[in-house]
N, C-alpha and C positions, 0 to 999 in steps of 0.2 A: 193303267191305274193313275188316279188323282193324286198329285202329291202331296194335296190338301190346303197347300197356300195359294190364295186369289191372286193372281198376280195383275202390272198393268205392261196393257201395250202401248208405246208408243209409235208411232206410224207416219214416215213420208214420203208417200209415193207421187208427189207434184214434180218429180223430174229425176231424172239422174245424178248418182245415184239414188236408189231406193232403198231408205233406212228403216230398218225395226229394232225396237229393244225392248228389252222387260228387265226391270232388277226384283231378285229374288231372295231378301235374307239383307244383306250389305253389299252385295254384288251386282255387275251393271253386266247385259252381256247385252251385243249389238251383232247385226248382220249387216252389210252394204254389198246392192249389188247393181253394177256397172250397166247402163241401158235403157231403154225409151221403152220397152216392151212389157210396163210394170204388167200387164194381166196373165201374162209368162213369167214372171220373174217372183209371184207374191208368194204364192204356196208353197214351191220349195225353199226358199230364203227364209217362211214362215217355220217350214218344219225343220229346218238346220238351227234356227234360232232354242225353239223349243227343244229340241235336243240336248242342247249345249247346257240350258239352266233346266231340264230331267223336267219339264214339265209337258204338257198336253194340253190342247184347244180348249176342253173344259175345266181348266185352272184359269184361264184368261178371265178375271172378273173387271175388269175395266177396261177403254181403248182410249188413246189419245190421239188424233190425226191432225194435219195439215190440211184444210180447206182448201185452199189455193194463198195466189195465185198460181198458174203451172201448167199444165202439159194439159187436157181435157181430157182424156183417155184416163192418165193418171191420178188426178183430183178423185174421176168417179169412182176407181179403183177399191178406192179405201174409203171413200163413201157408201157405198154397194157391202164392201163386209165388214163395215163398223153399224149398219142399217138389220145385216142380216144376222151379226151375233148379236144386236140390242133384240133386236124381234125375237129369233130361235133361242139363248139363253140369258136374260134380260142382265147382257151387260151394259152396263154405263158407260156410256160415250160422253168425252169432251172435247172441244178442239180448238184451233186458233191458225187465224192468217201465217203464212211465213214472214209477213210483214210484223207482226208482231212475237212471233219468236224470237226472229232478230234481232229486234226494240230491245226485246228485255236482256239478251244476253249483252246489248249494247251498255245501256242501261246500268247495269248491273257492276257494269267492269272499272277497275280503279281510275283509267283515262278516263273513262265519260264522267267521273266524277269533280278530277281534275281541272277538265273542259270547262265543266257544266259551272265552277266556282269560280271560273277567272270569265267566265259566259254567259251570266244567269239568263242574260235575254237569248239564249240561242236554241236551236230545237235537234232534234234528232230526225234525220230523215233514212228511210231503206230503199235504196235500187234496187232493182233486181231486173237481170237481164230477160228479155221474156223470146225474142226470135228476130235475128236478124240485124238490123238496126232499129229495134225496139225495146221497150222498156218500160218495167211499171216501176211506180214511184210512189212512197207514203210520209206523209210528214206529220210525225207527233209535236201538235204542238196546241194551243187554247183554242186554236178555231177549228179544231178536230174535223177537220175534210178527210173527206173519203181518200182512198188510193187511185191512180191514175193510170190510164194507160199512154205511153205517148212515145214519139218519135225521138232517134235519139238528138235533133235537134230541138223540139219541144222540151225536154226534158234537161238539158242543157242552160234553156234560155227561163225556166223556170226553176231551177237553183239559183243563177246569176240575179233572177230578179227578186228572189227570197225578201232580201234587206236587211236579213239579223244572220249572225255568225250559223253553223251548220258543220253540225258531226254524224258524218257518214258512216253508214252499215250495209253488207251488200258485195253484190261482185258483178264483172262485165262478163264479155263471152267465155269462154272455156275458163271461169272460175279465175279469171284475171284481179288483181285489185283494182279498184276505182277511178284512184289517183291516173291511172292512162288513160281513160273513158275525159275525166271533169277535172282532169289537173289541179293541179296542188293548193288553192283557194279554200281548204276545206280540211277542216280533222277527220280522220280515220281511224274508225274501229281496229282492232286487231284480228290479225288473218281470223286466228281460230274465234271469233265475235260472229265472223261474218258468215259461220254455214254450219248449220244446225247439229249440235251437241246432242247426243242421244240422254243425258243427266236433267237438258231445258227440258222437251218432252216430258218427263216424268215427273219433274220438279210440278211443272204448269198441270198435271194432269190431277193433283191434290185439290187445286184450286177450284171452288164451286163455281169460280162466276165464269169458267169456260164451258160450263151446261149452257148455257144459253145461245143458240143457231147454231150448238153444234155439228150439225148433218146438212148444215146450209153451204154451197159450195160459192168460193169467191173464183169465178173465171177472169173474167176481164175482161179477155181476149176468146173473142168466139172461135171456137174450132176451125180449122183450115180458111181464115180470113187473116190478112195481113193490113195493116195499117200503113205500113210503106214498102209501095212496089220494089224487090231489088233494080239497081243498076244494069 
């Protein structure tokens, strides 16, 4: 049975873990589960979620998901059934880069404000580890460029060559801070800034202007192509 309230999904299956959440009422509930194998991992982690807040699939009135960047497998994941509950029961889908959930929990936080006053000229940039020794890279700032994919010496020598101060958001391999990737030259977010809040999700998913590409997936990085051979 329906328990009558529409609820929303939030959804990130671009890497491990794999997050879901819905809040229901004043309550947040969240599932994370450990793995590369989102197309195993989505349904049941979906119905242990549902469980938890006594709801069912056709309560789900809205999705919010993570485009990319991330895992290819993963992105399509939750592009595939945020596609197939808009078509089957015309929920509303919205969504946004991990690049830009970041931003905003960056953003958002009393350091970046700090920063940002003793900084004006300075921008907010988001790593993210993508395989190996690589790395995609977005910089919010007036010349609004696209995200990058790049090596992690490319990526390296394009901070250093920025020119204006820079506050980082983001993590290196196994969910490392930054500061050992690009050493200390640089303000850092806060651990909890830097990996996706199940409350940003839902916060972002009110907002109309994330209707727009949202079933559009950001890869980068083509499926089983590396940008730098290992050693």
């Amino acid at each position: 049975m329906q328990s009558g309230e529409k609820l929303t999904l939030g959804m990130d299956t671009s890497g491990s873990p794999l997050l879901l959440t819905v809040k229901k009422g004043d309550k947040i509930f969240s599932v994370r589960r450990k793995g590369v194998k989102q197309e195993k991992l989505l349904f049941p982690a979906l119905e242990s979620l549902l469980a938890k807040a006594g709801a069912q699939m056709e309560d789900i009135g809205q999705i919010f998901i993570i485009r990319g960047p991330g895992r290819f497998t993963g992105i399509r994941i939750s592009l595939t059934f945020a596609s197939m509950m808009q078509f089957l029961n015309k929920t509303q889908v919205r969504g946004a880069t991990m690049f830009e959930v970041l931003a905003r929990q960056a953003e958002t936080s009393r350091a970046f404000a700090a920063w940002k006053k003793q900084n004006p000229q300075g921008a907010l940039a988001v790593v993210l580890h993508a395989f190996r020794e690589e790395y995609f890279l977005q910089i919010f700032d007036e010349e609004k460029k696209g995200p990058a994919w790049l090596s992690r010496e490319e990526l390296l020598n394009r901070l250093s060559a920025y020119g204006k101060p820079l506050f980082l958001a983001g993590s290196d391999k196994d969910a490392h801070p930054l500061s050992g990737l690009v050493g200390n030259s640089y303000a850092f977010a806060s651990e909890k800034d830097c990996f996706v809040r199940p409350a940003t999700l839902l916060e972002m998913a009110q907002e109309a202007s994330w209707s727009q590409n949202a079933l559009e997936p950001l890869y980068l990085k083509p499926a089983r192509f590396e940008l730098v051979q290992p050693k």
